[in-house]
ROGUMAR-352948 format. One record per residue (C-alpha): residue number from 0; x, y, z. Coordinates in Angstrom, 1 decimal. Layout:
N
+-----+--------+--------+--------+
: pos :     c1 :     c2 :     c3 :
+-----+--------+--------+--------+
: NUM :      X :      Y :      Z :
...
+-----+--------+--------+--------+
***
This chain:
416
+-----+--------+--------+--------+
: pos :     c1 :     c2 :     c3 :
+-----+--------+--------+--------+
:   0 :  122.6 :   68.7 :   62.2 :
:   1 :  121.3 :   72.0 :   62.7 :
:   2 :  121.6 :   74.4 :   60.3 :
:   3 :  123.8 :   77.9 :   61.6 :
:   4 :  121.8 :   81.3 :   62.2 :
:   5 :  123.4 :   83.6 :   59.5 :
:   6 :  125.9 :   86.3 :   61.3 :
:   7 :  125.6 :   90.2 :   60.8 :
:   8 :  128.5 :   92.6 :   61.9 :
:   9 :  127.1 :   96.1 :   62.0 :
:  10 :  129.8 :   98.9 :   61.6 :
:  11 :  128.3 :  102.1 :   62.9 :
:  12 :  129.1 :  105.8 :   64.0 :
:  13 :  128.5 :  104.6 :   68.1 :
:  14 :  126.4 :  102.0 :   69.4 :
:  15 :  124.3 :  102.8 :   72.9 :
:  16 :  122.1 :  101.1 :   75.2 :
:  17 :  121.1 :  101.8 :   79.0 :
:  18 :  123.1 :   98.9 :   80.1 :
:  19 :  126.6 :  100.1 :   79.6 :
:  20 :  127.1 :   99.8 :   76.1 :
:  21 :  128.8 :  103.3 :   74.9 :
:  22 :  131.1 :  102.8 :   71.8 :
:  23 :  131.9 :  105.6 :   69.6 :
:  24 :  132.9 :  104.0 :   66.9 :
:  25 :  130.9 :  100.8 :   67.1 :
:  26 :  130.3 :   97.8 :   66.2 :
:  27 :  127.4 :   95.2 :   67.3 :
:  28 :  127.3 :   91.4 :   66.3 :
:  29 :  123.8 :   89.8 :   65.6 :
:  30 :  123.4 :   85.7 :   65.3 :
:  31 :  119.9 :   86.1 :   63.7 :
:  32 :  117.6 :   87.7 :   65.9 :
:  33 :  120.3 :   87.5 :   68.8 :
:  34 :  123.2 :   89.8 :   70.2 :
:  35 :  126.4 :   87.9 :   70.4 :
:  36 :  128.5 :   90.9 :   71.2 :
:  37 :  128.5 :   94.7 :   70.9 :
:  38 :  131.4 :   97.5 :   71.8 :
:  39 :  134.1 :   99.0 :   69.9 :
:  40 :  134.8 :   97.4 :   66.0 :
:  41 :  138.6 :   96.6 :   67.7 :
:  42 :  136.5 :   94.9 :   70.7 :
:  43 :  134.9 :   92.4 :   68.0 :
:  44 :  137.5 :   92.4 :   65.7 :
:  45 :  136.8 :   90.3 :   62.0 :
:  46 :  134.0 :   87.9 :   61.6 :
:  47 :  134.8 :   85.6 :   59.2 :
:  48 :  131.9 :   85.1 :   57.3 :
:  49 :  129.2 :   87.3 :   58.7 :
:  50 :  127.5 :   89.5 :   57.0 :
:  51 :  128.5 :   93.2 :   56.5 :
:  52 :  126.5 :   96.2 :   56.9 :
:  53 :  128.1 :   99.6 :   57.5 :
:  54 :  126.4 :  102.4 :   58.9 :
:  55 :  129.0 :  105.1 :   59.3 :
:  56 :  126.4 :  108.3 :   59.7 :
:  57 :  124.5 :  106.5 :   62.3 :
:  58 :  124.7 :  104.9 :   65.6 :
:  59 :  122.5 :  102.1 :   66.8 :
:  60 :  120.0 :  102.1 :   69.4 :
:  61 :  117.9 :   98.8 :   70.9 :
:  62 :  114.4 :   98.9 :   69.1 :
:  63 :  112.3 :  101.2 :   72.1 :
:  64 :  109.3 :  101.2 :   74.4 :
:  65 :  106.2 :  103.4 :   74.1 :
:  66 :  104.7 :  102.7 :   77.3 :
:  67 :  101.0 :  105.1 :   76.4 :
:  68 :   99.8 :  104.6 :   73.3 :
:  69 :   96.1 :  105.1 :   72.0 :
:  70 :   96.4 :  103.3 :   68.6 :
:  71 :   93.2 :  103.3 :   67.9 :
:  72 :   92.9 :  106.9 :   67.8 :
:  73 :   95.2 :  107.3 :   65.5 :
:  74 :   93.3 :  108.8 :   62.5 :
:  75 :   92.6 :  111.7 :   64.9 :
:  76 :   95.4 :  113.4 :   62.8 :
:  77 :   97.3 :  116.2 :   64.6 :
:  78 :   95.7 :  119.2 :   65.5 :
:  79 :   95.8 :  122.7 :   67.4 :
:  80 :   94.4 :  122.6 :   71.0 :
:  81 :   91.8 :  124.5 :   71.6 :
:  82 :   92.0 :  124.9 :   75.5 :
:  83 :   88.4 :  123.0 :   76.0 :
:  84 :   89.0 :  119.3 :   77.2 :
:  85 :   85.5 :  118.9 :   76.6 :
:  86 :   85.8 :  119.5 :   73.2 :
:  87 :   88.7 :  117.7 :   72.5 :
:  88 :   87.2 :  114.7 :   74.5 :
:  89 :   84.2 :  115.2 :   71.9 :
:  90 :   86.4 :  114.3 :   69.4 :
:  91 :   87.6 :  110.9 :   70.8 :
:  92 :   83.8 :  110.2 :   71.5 :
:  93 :   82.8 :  110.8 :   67.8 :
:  94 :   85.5 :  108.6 :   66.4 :
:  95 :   85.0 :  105.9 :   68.6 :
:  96 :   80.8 :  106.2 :   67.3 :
:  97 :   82.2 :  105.6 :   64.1 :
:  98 :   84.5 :  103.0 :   65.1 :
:  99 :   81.7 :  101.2 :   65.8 :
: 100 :   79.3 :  101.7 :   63.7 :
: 101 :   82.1 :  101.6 :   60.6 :
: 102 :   83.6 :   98.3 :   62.0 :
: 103 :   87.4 :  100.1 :   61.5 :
: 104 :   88.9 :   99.5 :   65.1 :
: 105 :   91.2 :   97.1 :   63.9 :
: 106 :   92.4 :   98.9 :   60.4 :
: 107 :   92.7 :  101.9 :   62.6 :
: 108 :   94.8 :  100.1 :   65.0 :
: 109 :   96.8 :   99.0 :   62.3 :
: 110 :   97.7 :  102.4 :   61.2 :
: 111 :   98.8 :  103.3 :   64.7 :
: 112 :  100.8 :   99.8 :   64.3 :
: 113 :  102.2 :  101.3 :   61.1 :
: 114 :  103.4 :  104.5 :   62.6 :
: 115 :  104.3 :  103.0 :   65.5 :
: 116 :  107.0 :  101.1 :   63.6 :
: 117 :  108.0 :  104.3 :   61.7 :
: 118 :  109.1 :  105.9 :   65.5 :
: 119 :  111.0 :  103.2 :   65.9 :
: 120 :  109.0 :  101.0 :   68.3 :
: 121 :  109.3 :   97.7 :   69.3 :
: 122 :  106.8 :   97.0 :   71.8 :
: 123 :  104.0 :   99.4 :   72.9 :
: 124 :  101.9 :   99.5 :   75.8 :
: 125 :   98.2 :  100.2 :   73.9 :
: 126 :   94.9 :  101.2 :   75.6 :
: 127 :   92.5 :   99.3 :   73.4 :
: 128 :   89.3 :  101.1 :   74.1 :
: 129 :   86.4 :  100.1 :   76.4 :
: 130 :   85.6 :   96.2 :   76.5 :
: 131 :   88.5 :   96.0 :   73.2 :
: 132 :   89.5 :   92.9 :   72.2 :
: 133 :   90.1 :   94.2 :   68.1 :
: 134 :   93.5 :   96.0 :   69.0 :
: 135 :   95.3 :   93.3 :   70.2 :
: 136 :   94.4 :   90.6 :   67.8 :
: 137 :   95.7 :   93.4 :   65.2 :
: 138 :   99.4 :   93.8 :   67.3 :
: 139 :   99.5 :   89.7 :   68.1 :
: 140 :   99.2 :   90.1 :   63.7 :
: 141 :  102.2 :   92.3 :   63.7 :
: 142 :  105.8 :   93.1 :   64.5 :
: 143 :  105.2 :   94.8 :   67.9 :
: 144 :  105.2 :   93.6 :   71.1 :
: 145 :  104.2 :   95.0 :   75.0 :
: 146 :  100.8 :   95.0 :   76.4 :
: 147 :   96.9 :   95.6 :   74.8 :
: 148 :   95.1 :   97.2 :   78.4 :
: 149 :   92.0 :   96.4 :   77.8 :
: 150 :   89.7 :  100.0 :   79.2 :
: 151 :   87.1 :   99.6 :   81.9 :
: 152 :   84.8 :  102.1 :   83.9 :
: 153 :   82.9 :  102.1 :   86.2 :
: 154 :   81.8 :  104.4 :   89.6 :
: 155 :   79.1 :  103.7 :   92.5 :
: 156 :   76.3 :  101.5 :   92.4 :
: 157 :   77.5 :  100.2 :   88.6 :
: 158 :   81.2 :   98.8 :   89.3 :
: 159 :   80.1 :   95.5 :   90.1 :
: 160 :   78.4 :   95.6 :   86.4 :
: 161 :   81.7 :   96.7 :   85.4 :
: 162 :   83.9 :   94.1 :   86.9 :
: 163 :   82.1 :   91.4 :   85.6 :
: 164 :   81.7 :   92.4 :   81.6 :
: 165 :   85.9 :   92.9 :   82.0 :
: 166 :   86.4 :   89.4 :   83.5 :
: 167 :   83.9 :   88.0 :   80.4 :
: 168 :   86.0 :   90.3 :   78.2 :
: 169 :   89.6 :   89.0 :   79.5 :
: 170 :   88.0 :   85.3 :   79.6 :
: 171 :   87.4 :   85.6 :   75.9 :
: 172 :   90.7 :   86.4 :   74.5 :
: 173 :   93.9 :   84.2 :   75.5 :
: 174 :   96.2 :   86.2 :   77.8 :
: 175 :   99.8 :   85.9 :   75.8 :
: 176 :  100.2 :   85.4 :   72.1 :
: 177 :  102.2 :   87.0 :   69.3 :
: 178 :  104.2 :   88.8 :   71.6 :
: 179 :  101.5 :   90.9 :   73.2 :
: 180 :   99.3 :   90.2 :   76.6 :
: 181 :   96.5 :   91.3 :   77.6 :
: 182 :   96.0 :   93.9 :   80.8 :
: 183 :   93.4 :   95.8 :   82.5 :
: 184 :   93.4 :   99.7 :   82.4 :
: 185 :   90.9 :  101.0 :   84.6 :
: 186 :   90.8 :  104.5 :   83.3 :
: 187 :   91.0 :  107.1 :   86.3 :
: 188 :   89.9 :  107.2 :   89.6 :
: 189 :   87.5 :  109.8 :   88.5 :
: 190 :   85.6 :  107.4 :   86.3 :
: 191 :   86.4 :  103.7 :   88.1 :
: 192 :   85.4 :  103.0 :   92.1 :
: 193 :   87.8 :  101.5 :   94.1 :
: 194 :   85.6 :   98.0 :   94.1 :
: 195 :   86.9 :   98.3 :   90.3 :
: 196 :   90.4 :   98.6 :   91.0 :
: 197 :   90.4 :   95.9 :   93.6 :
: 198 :   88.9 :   93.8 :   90.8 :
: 199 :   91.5 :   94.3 :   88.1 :
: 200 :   95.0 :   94.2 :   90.6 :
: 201 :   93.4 :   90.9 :   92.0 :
: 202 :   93.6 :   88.9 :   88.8 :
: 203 :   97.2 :   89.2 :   87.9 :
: 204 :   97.7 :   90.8 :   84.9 :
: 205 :   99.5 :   94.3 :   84.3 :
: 206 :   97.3 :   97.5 :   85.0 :
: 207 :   97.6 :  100.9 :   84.1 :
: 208 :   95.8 :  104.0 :   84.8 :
: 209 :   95.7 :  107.8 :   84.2 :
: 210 :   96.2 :  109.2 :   87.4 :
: 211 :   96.9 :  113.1 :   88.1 :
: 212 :   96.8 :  113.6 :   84.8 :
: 213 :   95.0 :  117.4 :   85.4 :
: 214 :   93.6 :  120.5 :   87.7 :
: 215 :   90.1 :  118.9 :   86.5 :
: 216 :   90.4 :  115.6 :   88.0 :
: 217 :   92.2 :  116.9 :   91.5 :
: 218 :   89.1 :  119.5 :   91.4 :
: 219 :   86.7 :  116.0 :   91.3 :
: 220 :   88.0 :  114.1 :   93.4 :
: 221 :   88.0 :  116.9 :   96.1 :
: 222 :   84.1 :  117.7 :   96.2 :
: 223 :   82.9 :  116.0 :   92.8 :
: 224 :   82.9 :  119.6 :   91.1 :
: 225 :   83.6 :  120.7 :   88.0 :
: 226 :   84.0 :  119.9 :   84.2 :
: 227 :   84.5 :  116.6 :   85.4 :
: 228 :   81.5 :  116.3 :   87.4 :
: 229 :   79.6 :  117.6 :   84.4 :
: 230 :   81.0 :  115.4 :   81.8 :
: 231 :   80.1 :  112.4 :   84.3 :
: 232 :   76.8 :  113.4 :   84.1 :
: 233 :   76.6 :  113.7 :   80.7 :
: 234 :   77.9 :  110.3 :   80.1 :
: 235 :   75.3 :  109.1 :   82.4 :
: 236 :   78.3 :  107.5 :   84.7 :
: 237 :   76.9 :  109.6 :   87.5 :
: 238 :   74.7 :  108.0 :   89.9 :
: 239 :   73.5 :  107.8 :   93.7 :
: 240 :   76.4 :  105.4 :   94.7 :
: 241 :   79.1 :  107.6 :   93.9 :
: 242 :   81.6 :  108.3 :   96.7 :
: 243 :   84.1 :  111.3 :   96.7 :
: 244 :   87.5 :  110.0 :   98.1 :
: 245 :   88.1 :  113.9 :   99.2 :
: 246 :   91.9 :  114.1 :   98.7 :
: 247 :   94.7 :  114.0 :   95.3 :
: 248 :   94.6 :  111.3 :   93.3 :
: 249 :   97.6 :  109.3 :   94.0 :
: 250 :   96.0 :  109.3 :   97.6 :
: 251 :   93.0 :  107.9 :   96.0 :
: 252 :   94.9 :  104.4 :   94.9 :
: 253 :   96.9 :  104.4 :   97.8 :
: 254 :   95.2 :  101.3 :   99.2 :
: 255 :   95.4 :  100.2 :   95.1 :
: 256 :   98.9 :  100.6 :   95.3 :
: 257 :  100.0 :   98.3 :   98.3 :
: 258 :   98.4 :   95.1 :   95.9 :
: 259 :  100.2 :   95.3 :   93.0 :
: 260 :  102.9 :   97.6 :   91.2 :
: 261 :  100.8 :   99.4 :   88.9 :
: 262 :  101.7 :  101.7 :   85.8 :
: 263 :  101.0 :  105.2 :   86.2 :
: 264 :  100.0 :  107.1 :   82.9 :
: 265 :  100.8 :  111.4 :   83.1 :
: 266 :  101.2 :  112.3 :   87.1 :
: 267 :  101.3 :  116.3 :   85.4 :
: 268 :  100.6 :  117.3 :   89.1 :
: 269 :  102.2 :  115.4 :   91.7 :
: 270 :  103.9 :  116.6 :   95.2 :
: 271 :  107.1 :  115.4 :   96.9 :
: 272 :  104.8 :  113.5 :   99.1 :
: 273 :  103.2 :  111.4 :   96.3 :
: 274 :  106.8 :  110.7 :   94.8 :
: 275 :  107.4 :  109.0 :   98.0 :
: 276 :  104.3 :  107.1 :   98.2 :
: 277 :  104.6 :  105.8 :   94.8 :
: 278 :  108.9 :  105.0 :   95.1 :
: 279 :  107.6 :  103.3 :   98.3 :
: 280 :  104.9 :  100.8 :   97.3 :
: 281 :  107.1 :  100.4 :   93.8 :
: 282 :  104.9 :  101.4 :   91.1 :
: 283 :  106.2 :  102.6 :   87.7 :
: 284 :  105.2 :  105.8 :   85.4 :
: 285 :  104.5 :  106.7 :   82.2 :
: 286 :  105.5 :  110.1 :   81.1 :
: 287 :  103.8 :  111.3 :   77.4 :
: 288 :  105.5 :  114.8 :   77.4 :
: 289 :  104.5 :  116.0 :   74.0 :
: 290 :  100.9 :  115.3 :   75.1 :
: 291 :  101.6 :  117.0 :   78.5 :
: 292 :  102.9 :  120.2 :   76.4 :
: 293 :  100.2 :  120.1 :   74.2 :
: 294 :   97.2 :  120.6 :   76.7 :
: 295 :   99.0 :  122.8 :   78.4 :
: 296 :  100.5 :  121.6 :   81.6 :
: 297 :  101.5 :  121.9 :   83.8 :
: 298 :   98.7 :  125.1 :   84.9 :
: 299 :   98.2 :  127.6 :   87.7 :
: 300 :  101.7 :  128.1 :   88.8 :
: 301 :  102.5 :  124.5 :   88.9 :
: 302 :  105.8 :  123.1 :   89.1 :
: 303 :  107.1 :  121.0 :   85.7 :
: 304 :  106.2 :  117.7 :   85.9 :
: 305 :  108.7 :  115.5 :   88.2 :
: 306 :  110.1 :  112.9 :   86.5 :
: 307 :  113.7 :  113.9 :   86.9 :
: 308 :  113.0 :  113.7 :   90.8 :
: 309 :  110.5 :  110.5 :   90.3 :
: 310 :  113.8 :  109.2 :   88.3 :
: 311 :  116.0 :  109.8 :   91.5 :
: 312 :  113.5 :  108.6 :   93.7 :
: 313 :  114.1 :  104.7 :   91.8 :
: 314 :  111.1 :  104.8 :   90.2 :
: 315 :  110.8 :  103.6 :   86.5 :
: 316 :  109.8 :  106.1 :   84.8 :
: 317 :  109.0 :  105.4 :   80.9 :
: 318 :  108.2 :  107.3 :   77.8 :
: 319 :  104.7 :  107.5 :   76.4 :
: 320 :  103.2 :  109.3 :   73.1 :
: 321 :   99.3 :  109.1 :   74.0 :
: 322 :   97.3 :  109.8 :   71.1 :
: 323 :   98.4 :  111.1 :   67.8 :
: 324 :   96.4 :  114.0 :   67.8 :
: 325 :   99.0 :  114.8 :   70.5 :
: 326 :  102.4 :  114.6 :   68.5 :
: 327 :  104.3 :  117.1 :   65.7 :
: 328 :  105.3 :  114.2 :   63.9 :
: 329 :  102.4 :  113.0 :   61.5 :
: 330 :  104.4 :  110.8 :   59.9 :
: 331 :  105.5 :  108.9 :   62.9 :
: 332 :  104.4 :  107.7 :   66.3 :
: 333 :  107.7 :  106.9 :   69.1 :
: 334 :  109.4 :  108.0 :   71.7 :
: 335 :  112.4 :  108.8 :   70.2 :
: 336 :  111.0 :  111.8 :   69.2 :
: 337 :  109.7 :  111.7 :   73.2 :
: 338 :  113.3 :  111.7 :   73.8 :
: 339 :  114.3 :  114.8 :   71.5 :
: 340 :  111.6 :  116.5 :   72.8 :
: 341 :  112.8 :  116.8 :   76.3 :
: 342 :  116.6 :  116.8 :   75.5 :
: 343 :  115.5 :  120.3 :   74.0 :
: 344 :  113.2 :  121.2 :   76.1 :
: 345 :  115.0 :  120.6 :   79.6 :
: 346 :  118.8 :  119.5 :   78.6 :
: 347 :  118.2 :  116.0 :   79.9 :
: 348 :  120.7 :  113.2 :   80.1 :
: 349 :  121.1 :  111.5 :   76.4 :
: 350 :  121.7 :  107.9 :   78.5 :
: 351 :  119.3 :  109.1 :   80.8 :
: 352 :  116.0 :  109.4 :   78.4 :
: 353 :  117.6 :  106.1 :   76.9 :
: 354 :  117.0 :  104.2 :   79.8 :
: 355 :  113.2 :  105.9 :   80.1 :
: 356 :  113.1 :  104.6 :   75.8 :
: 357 :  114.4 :  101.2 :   77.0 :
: 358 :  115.0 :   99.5 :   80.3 :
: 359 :  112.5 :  101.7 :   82.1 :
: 360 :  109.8 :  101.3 :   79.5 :
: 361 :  110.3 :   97.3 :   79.6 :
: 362 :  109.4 :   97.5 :   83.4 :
: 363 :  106.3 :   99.4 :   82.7 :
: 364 :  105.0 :   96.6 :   80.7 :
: 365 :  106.5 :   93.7 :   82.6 :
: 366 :  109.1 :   92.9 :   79.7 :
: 367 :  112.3 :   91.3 :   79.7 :
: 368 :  114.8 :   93.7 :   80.1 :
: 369 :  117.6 :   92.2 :   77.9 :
: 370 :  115.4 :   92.8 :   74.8 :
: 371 :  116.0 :   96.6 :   75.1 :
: 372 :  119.6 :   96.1 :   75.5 :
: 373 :  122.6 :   94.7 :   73.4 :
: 374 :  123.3 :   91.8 :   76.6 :
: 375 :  123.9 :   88.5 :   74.9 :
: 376 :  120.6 :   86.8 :   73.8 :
: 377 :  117.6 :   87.7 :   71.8 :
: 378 :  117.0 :   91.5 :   71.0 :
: 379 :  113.5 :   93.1 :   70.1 :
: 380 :  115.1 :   95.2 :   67.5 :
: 381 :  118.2 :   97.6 :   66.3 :
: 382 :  118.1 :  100.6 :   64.6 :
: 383 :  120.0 :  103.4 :   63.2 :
: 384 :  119.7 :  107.2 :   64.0 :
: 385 :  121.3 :  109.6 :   62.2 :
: 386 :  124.0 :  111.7 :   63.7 :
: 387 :  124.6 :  115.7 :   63.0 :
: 388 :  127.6 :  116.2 :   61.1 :
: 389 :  131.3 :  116.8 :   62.3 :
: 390 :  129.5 :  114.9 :   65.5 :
: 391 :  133.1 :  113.6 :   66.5 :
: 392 :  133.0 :  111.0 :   68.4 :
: 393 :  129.3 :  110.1 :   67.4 :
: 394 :  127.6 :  110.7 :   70.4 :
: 395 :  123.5 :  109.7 :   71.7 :
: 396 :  123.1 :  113.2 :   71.9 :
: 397 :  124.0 :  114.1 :   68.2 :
: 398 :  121.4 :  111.7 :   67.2 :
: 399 :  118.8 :  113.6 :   69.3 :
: 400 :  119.7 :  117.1 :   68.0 :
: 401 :  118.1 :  116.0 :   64.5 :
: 402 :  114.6 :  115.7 :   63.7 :
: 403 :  115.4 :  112.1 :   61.4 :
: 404 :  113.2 :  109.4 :   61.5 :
: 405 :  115.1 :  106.0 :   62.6 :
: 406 :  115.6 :  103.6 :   60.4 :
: 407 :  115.4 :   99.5 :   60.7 :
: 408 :  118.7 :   97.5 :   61.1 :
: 409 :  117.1 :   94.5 :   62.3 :
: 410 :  113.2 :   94.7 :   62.5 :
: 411 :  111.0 :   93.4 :   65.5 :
: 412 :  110.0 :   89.9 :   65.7 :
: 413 :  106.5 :   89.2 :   67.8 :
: 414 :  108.7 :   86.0 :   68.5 :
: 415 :  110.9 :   88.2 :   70.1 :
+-----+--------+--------+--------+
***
């Protein structure tokens, strides 16, 4: 006879998810690494037996989604921006020399891994780095889960070159294990043809790109001008078989878009128009806002980014942290502070940004929803976030108006 999964009742301040959960006070039931039932403590009533923990400064969120991640660039510690991309783009270029030439891509990862844990992430959506493997053999090692996108580039006459070393790349490492699978990132439409893009939404795994990140790459992609056009050159990506597309970048992957639902990393400068087009042909964003603050956008008299209106539109839009060179939090790499950020910033929804942490997030990376939630069955993680006091009835939003790392009820499980 089997032996019974030990029980946990968890007595907290409110309990919350983006699938209807809203207790204040709650309670939430655990059957090992499984939700048997969450709501009010009256709702659940006594468990005979279970396990008790109490967490009455607190209420519990699902473990969360950080849907842009560079954790390999995490030693890049963080830093004032200077106003010169180029500069800052320098930076990534000289650590990623070292990377290789030091052998530390995977310790570095793990440091991102680290942090990432100490946000309060449960699964991450990681841009391993050109041709990468070493990142997600380091997260199928660990407690996370999501997605390693493996980075590719590649314009004119040398995307066929590029195509094939990502196939060899993909062919080399198994596509699920640990918890994590492996994807394709081409990087931008202003480094990757559209033979490139064909390439990687023809072979079935989840892609992700930058796209409309900045006034640079809709400058490019116009007339091939610009910082862009220099930088190109100075990589030696430039050659005689580029082709300028001429028009914004969303419309640049609009034949990309009808193949596959792709995730879209930034969209700082978007119009109404390219909301539609992407609601339409049902592709999901990330949104890094911290990142977005830090290098300034939007510019020009731009609008704030959209996401509120890509939200309305039914797209999935998800929280992202970028790079760590990005973020006020040394100490910590999540979304939950992604979440605080923009509760402050623009008086957003509490449930709303929830569902961008969670539900949203799990789309991105093609995740089963329920593990972001406290439905019945298995759970990627639980935590506890502090609450400001005299918060009476504990409420989502008292837990974003402090500055508290989360703490670890149940851990992630790569299992999960």
């Amino acid at each position: 006879m089997a032996e019974r999964t030990e029980r946990t009742l968890i007595h907290a301040a409110g309990v919350f998810d983006a699938g209807g959960v809203q207790a204040s006070p709650g309670a939430l039931l655990l059957e090992g690494r499984e939700v048997v039932a969450a709501g009010t403590p009256q709702s659940i009533g006594a468990v005979e037996g279970a396990r008790r923990i109490e967490e009455p400064g607190a209420v519990l969120l699902p473990g969360l989604v950080n849907a842009h991640a560079h954790l390999d660039l995490t030693p890049l510690e963080p830093r004032p921006f200077g106003g010169e991309f180029e500069a800052w783009l320098q930076s990534i270029l000289d650590l990623r020399a070292d990377q290789r030439a030091g052998g530390t891509l995977r310790a570095d990862t793990q440091l991102g891994i680290e942090l990432s844990l100490a946000g309060g992430v449960a699964f991450v959506g990681d841009i391993a780095g050109v041709g990468q493997t070493e990142p997600a053999l380091a997260l199928r090692e660990s407690a996370l889960g999501g997605v390693s996108f493996i980075e590719c580039f590649g314009l004119g006459d040398r995307q066929d070159e590029s195509t094939r070393q990502i196939r060899a790349v993909l062919d080399s490492v198994p596509e699920f294990g640990g918890g994590v699978r492996v994807g394709i990132s081409p990087h931008a439409p202003y480094t990757c043809g559209p033979e490139v893009y064909a390439d990687a939404c023809s072979i079935g795994r989840p892609v992700a790109t930058h796209l409309a990140e900045s006034l640079e790459e809709e400058e490019f992609l116009r007339d091939g001008s610009g910082p862009f056009r220099r930088l190109s050159e100075r990589m030696q990506a430039w050659n005689d078989g580029v082709v300028i597309p001429d028009c914004h970048p969303v419309e640049a992957l609009r034949g990309v878009l009808d193949s596959r639902p792709l995730l879209l990393v930034h969209l700082n400068y978007v119009g109404a128009s390219h909301i539609e087009l992407i609601a339409e042909r049902g592709a999901m964003v990330a949104y890094c806002p911290r990142a977005s603050d830090y290098f300034g956008h939007p510019r020009d008299g731009r609008v704030p980014h959209r996401y509120r209106e890509m939200l309305d539109a039914g797209i999935p839009v998800a929280l992202g942290t970028d790079s760590r060179t990005c973020l006020d939090t040394p100490d910590r790499i999540g979304v939950l502070d992604e979440m605080r950020h923009l509760y402050k910033r623009d008086g957003t929804d509490p449930l709303r940004l929830l569902a961008m942490a969670t539900v949203h997030g799990a789309a991105a990376l093609e995740l089963d929803a329920g593990l972001v939630t406290f439905d019945p069955g298995a759970i990627g993680g639980v935590l506890a976030v502090d609450v400001s006091e005299g918060d009476e009835p504990a409420s989502l939003a008292g837990a974003l108006a402090r500055g508290d790392a989360p703490r670890w009820v149940l851990e992630p499980g790569a299992d999960s």
